[in-house]
ROTIBA-18549 format. One record per residue: residue number from 1; residue in three letters; x, z, y of N, C-alpha, C in turn. Coordinates in steps of 0.05 Angstrom, whole numbers, always signed. Atoms other than C-alpha are relative to their C-alpha. Layout:
BEGIN
ATOM seq type     nX     nZ     nY    caX    caZ    caY     cX     cZ     cY
ATOM NUM  ALA      X      Z      Y      X      Z      Y      X      Z      Y
...
***
This chain:
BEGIN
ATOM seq type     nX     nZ     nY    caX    caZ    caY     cX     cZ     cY
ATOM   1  UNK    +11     -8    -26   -258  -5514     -9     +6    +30     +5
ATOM   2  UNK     -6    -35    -12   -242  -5446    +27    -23    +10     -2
ATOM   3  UNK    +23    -14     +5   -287  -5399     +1    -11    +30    +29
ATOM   4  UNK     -5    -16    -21   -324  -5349    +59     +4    +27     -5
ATOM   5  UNK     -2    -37     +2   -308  -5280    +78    -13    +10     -5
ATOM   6  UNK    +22    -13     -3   -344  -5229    +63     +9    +17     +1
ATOM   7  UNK     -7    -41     -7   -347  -5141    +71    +16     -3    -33
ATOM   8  UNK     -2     -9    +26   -296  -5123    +15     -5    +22    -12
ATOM   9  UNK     -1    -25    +11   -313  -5072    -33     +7    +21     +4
ATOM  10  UNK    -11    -22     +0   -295  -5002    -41    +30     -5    -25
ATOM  11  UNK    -22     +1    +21   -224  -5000    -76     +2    +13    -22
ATOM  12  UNK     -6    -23    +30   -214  -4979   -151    +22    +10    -10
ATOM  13  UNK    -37     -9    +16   -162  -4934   -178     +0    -14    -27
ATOM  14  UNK     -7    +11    +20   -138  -4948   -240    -27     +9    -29
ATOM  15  UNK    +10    -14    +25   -187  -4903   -274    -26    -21     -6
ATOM  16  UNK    +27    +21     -6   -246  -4947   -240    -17    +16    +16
ATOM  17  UNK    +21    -17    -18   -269  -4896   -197     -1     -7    +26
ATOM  18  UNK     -4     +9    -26   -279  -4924   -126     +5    +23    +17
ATOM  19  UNK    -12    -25    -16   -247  -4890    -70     +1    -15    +28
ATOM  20  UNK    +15    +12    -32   -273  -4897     +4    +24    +15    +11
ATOM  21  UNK    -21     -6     -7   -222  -4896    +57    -18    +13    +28
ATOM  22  UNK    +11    -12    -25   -245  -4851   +113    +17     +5    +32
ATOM  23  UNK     -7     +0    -33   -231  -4862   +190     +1    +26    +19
ATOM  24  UNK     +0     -9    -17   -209  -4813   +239    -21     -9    +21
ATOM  25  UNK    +17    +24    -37   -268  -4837   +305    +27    +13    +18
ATOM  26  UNK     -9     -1    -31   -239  -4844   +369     +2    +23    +13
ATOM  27  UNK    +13    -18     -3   -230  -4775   +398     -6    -10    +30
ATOM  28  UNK     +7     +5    -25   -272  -4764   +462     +6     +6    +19
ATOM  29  UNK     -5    -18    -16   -261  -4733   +526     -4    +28     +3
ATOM  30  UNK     +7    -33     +4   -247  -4666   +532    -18    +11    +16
ATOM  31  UNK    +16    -30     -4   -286  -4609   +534     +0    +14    +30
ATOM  32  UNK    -12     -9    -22   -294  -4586   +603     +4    +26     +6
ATOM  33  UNK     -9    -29     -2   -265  -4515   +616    -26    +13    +10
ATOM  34  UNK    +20    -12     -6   -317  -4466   +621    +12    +23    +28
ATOM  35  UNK     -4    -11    -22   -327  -4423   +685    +26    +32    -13
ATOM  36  UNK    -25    -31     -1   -262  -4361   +687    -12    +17     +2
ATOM  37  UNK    +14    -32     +4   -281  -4295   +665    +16    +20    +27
ATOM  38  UNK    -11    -26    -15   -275  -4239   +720    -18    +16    +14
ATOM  39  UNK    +20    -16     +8   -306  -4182   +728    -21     +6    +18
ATOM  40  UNK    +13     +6    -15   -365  -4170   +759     +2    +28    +29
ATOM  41  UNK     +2    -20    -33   -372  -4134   +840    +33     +5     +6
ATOM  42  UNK    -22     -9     -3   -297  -4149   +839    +12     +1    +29
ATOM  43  UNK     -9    -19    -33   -287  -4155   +905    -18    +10    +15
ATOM  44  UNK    +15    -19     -7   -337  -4122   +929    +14    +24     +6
ATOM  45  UNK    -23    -19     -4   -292  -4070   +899    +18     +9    +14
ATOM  46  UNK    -18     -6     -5   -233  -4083   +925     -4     -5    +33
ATOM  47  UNK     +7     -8    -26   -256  -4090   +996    -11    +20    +12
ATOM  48  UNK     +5    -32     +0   -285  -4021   +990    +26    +10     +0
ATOM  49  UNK    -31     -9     +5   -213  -4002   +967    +13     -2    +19
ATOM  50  UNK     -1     -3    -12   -191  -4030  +1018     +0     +9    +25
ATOM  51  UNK     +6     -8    -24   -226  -3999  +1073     +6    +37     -9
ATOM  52  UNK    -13    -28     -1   -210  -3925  +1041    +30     +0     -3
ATOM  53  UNK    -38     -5     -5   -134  -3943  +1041     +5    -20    +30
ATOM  54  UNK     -4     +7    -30   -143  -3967  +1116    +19    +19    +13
ATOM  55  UNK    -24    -17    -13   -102  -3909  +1140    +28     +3     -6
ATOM  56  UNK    -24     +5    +24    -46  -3920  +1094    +15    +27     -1
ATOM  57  UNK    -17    -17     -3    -26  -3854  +1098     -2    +26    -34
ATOM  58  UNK     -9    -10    +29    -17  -3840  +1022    +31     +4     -4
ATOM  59  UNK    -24    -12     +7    +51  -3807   +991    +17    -35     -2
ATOM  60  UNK    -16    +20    +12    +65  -3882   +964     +2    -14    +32
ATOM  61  UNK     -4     +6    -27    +56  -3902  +1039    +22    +11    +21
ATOM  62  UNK    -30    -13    -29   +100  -3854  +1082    +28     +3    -19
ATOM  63  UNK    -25     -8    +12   +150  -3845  +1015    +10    -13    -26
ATOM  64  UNK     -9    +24    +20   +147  -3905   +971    +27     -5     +2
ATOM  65  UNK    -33    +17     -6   +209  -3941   +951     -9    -16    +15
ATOM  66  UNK     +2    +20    -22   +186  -3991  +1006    +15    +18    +25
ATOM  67  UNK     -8    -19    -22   +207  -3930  +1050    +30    +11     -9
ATOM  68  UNK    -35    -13     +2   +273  -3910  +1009    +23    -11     -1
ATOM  69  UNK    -30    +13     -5   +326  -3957  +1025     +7    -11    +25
ATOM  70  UNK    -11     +6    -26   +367  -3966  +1085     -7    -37     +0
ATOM  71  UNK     +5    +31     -5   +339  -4028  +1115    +15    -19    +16
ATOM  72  UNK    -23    +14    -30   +395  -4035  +1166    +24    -11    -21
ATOM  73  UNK    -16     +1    +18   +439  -4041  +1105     +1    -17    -10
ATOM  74  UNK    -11    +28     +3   +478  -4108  +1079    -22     -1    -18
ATOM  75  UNK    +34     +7    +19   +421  -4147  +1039    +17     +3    -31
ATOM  76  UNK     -8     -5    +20   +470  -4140   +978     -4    +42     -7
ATOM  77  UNK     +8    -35     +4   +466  -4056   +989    -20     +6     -1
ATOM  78  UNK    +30     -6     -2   +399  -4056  +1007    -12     -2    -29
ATOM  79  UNK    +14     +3    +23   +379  -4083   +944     +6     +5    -22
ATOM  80  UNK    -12    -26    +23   +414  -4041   +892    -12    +27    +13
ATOM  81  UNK    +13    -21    -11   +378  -3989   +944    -25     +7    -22
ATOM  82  UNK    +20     +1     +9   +315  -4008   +918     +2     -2    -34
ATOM  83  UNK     +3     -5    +32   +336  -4018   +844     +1    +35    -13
ATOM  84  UNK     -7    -35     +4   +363  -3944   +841    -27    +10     +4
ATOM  85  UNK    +34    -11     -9   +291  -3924   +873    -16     +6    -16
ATOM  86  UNK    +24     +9    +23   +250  -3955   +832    +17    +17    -27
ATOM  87  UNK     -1     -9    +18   +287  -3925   +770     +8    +31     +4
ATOM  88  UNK    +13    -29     +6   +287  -3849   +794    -21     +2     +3
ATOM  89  UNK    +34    -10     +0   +209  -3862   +806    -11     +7    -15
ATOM  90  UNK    +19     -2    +29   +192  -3870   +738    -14    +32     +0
ATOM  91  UNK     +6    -32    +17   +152  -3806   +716     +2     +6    +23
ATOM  92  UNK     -6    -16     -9   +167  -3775   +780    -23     -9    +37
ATOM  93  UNK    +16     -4    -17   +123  -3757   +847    +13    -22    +17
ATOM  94  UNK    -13    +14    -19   +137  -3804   +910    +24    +22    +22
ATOM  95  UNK    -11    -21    -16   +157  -3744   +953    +29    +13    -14
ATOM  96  UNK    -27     -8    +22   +211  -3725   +898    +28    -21     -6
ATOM  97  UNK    -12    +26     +3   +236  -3788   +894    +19     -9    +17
ATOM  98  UNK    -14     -2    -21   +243  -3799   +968    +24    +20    +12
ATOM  99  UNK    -19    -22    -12   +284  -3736   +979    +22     -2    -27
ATOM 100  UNK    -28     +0    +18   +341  -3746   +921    +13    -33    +13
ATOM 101  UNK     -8    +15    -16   +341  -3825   +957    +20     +1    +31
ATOM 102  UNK    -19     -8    -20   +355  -3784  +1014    +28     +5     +1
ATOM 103  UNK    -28    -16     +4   +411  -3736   +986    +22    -29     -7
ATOM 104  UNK    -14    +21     +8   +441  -3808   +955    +12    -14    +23
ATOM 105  UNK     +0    +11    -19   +438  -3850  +1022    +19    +21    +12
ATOM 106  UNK    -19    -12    -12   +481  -3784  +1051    +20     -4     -1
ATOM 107  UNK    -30     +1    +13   +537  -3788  +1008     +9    -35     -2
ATOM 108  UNK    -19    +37     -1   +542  -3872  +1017    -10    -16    -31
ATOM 109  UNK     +6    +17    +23   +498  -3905   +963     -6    -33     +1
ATOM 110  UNK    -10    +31    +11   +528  -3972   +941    +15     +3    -22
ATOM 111  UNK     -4     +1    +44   +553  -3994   +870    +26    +15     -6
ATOM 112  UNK    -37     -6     +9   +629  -3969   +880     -6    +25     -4
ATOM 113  UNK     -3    -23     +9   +609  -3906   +899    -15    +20    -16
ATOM 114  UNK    +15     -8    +17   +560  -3885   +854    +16     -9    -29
ATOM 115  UNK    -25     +5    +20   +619  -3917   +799    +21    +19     +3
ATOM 116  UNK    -25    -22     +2   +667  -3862   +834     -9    +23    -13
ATOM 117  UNK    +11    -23     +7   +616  -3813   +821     -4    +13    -17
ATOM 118  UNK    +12    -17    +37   +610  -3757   +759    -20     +3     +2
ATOM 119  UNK    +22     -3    +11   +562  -3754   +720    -14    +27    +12
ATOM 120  UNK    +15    -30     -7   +551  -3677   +742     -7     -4    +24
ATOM 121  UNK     -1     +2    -34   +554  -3695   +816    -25    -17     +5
ATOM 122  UNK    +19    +12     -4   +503  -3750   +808    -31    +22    -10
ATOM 123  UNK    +17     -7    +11   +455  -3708   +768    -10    +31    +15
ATOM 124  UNK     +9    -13    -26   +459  -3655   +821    -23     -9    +24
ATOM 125  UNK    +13     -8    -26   +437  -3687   +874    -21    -16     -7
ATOM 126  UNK    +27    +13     +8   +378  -3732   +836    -19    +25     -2
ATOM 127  UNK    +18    -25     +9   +354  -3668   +806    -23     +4    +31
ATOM 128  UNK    +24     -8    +17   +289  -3647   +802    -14    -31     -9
ATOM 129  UNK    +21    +16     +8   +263  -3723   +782     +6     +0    -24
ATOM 130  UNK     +2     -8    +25   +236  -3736   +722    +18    -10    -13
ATOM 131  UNK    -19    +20    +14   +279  -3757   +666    +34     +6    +10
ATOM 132  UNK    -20    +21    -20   +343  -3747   +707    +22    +11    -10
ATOM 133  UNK    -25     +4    +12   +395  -3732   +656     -1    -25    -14
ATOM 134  UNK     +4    +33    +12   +371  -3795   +624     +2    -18    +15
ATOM 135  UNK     -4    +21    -23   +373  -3835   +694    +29     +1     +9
ATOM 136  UNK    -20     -1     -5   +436  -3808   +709    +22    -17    -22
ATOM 137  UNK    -13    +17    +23   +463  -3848   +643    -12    -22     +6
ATOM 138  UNK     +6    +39    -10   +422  -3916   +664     +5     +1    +23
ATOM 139  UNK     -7    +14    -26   +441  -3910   +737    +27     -7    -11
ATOM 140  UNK    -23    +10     +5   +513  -3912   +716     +5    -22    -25
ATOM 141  UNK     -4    +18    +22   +509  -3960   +656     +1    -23    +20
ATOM 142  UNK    +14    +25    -16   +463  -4007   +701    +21     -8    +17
ATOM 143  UNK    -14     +6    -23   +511  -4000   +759    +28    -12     -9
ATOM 144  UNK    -22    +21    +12   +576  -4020   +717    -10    -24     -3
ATOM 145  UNK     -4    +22     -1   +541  -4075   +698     -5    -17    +21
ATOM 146  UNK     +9    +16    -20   +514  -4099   +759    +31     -9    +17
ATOM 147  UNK    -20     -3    -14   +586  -4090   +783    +13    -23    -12
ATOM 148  UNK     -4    +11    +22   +611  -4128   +719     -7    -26     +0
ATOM 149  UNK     +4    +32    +12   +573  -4188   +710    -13    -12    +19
ATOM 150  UNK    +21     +7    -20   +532  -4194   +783    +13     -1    +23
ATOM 151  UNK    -14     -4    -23   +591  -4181   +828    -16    +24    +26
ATOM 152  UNK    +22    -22    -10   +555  -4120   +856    -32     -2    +14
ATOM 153  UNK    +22    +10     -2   +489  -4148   +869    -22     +7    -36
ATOM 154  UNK    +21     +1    +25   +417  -4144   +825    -10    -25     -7
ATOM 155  UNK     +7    +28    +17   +393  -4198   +776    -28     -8    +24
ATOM 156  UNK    +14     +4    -17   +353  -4238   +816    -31    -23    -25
ATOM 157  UNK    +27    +14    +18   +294  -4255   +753     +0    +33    -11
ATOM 158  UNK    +23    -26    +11   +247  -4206   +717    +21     -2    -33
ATOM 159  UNK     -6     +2    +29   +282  -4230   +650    +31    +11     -5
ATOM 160  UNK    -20    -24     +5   +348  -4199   +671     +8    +26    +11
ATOM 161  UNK     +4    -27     -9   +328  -4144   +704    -15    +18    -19
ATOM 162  UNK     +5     -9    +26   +292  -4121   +639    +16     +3    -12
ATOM 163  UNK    -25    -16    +14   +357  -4120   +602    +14    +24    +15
ATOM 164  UNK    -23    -19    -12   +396  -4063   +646    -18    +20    -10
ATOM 165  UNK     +6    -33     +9   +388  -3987   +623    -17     +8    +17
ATOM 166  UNK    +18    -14    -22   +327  -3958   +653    -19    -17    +17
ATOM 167  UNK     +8    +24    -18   +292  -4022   +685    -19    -10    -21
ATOM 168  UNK    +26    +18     +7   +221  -4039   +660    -13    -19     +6
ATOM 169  UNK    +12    +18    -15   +177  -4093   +670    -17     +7    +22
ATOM 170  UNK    +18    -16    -23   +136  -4049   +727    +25     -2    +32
ATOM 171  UNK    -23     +2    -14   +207  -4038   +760     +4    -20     +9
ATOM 172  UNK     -6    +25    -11   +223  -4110   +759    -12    -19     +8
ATOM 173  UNK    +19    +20    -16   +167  -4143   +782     +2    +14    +33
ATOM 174  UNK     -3    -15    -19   +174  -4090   +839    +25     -8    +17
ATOM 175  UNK    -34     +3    -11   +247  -4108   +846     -1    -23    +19
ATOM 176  UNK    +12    +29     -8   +230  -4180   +855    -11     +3    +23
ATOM 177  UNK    +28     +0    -25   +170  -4165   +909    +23     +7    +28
ATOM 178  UNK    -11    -10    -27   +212  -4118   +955    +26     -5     +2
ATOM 179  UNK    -16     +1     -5   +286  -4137   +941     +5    -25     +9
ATOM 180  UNK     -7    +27    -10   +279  -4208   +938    -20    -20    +15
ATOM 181  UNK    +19    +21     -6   +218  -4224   +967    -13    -21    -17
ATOM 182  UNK    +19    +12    +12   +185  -4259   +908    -18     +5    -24
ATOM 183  UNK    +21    -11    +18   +121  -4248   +875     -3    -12    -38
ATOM 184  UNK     -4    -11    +24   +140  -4248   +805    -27     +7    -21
ATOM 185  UNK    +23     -6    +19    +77  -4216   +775    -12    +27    +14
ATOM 186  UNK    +11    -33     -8    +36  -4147   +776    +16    +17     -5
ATOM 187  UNK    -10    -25     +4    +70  -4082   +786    -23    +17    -14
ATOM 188  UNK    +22    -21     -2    +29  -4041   +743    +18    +22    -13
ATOM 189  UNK     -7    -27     +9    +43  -3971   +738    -28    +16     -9
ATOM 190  UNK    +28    -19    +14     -5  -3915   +711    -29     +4    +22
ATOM 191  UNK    +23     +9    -38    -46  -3913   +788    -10    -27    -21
ATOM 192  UNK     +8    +25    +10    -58  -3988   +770    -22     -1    -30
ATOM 193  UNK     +6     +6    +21    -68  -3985   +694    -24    +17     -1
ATOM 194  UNK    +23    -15     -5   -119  -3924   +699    -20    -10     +9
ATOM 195  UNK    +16     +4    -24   -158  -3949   +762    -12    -38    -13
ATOM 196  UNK    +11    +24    +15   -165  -4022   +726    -21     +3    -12
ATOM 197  UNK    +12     -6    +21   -189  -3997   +664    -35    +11    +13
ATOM 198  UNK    +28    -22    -13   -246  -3946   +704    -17    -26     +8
ATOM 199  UNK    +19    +17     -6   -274  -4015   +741     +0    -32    -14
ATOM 200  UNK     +2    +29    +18   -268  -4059   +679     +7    -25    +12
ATOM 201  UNK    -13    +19    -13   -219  -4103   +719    +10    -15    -28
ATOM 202  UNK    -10     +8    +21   -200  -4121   +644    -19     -6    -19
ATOM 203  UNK    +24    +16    +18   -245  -4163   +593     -3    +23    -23
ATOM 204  UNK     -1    -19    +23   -231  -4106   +536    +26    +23    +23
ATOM 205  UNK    -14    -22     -1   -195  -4039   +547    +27     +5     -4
ATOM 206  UNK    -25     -2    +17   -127  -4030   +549    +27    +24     +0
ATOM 207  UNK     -2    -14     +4    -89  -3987   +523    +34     +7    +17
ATOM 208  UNK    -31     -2    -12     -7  -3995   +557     +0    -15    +23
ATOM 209  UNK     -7    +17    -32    +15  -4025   +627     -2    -28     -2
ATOM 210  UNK     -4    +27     +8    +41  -4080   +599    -21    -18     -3
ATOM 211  UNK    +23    +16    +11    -25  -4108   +572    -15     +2    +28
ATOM 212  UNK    +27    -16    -29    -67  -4081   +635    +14    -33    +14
ATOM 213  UNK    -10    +21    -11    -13  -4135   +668     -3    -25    -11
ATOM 214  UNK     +7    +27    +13    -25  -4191   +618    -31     -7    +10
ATOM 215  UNK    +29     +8     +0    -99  -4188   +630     -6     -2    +27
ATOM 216  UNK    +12     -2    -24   -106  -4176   +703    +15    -27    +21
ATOM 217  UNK    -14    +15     -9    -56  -4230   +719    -17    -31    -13
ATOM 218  UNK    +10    +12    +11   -105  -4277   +672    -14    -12    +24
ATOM 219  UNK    +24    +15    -24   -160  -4280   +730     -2     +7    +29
ATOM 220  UNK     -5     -9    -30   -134  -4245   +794    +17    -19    +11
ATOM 221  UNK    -12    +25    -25   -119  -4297   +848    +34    +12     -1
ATOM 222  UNK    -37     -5     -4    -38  -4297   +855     -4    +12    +35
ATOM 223  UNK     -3    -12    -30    -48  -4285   +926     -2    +34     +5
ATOM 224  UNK     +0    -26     -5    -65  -4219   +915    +12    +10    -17
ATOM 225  UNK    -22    -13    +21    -10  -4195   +861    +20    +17    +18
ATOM 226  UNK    -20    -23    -19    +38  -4168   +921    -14    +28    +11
ATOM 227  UNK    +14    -12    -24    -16  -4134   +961    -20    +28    -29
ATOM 228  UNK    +14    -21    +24    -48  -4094   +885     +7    +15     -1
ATOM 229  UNK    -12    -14    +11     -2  -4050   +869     -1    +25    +24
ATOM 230  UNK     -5    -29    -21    +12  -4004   +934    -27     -2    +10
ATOM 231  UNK    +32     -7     -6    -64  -4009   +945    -15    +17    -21
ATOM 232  UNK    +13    -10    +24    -85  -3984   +880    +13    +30     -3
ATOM 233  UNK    -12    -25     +1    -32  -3933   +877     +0    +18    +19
ATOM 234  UNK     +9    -21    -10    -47  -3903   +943    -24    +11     -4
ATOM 235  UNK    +21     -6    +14   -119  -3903   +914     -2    +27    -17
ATOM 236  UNK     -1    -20    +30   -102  -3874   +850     +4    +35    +10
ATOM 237  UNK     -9    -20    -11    -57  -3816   +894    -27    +11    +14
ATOM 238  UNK    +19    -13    -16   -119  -3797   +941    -26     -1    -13
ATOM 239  UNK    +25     -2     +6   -186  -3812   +910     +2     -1    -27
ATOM 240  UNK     -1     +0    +27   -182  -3841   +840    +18    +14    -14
ATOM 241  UNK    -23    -19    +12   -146  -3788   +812     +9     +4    -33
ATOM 242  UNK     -4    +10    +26   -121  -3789   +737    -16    +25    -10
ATOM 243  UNK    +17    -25    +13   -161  -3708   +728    -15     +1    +28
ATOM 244  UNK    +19     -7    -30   -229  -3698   +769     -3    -25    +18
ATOM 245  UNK     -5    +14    -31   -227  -3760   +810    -14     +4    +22
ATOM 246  UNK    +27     -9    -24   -266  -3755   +875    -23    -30     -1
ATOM 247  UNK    +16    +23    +12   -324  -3796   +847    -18    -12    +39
ATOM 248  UNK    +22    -10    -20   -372  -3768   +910    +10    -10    +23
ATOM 249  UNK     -6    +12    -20   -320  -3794   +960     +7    -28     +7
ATOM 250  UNK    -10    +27    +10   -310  -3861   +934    -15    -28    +10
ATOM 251  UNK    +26    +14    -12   -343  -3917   +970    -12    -27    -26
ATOM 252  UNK    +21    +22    +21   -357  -3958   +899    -12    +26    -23
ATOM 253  UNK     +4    -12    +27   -382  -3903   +871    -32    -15     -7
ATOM 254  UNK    +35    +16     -1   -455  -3946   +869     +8    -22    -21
ATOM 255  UNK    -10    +25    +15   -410  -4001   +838    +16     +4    -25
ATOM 256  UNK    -20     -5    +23   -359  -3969   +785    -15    +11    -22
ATOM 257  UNK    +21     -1    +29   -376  -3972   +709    +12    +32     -4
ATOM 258  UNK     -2    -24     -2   -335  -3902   +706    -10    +22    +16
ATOM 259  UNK    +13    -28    -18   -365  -3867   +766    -37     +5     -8
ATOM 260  UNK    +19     +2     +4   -432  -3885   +743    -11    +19    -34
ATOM 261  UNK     +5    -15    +22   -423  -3842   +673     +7    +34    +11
ATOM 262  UNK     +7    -32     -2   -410  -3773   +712    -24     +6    +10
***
């Protein structure tokens, strides 16, 4: 007769020691995401911000690279306008910037002839920005290659606008915004990275651009990534200043974790 089933045992090795076989359970449903960290009275903030950059009449406003390239100019010129821009700004005032854009735009700035041009002749008429025997070696590198491998046109991504001589990630998110019209990421420059840091727009402290942009891009709406940068930086220029800021004229000074320690 067929004998019945029953629960079998635990299995023995050879030694005779039983050995239990243990189950993975079922896993369950996940975990539901906890609420997004961001910081607190943030817009509060930045609606204060923007009501003292209502007049827009900061340096980055009347003399930004938004202001230094011929706009009437072929969309292939225009936008090597703005690459050149952006890389005499580095380090250097807006107002300084705008006026060597100028002297450039005189003499016919597009890729050939800035390729006809010497080195001494370019470095003339950039002079006084910062850096600008060192720019004068990445405008011409950059510009062979743009000539070279782009058919005179700029890389139209952040990942190869970072390789050319002189072209950071601040630059090329910038490049992106105003040459090609797409929002790319945060421009942060030192305005930005400063003025973050002061209203703990960042979960921890940080110490380079770069990071300031990893973190603020974490929990700041995309919608406002184009509209940060030349808000913050005419900020930074008029009120939040990098020595002394004007705490007293500031309309968060009730709200900022830095104005609240002078």
């Amino acid at each position: 007769s067929r004998v019945p089933c029953t629960a079998s045992a635990p299995k023995r090795s050879r030694r005779g020691k039983s050995v239990t076989i243990a189950y993975e359970p079922e896993p369950g449903p996940p975990e539901p995401p906890g609420p997004k960290w961001e910081p607190k009275n943030w817009q509060q903030q930045l609606e204060r911000i923007r009501e003292m950059r209502r007049n827009r009449d900061a340096p980055v406003d009347e003399m930004g690279v938004e202001k230094c390239y011929d706009s009437s100019a072929p969309p292939q010129v225009m936008r090597y306008q703005v690459l050149v821009s952006l890389m005499l700004s580095s380090q250097t005032k807006d107002q300084v910037t705008s006026a060597a854009m100028l002297r450039l735009r005189q003499r016919g700035l597009t890729v050939d002839s800035i390729l006809q041009m010497d080195d001494v002749t370019l470095g003339q008429i950039i002079y006084p920005v910062g850096f600008w025997r060192n720019k004068v070696k990445y405008i011409k590198q950059t510009t062979a290659i743009l000539k070279q491998k782009y058919g005179g046109d700029i890389p139209s991504t952040v990942e190869e606008l970072v390789k050319l001589p002189g072209v950071g990630p601040k630059m090329a998110h910038l490049a992106m915004n105003i040459a090609w019209n797409n929002v790319s990421g945060i421009a942060v420059d030192t305005h930005v990275h400063r003025i973050t840091n002061r209203l703990k727009w960042v979960k921890k402290e940080t110490r380079y651009p770069e990071e300031t942009r990893v973190a603020l891009e974490d929990w700041l709406p995309r919608d406002l990534w184009r509209e940060i940068n030349w808000l913050l930086v005419g900020f930074g220029q008029q009120t939040c200043l990098p020595v002394n800021p004007r705490c007293n004229e500031c309309l968060n000074q009730d709200i900022c974790p830095a104005a609240k320690r002078r």
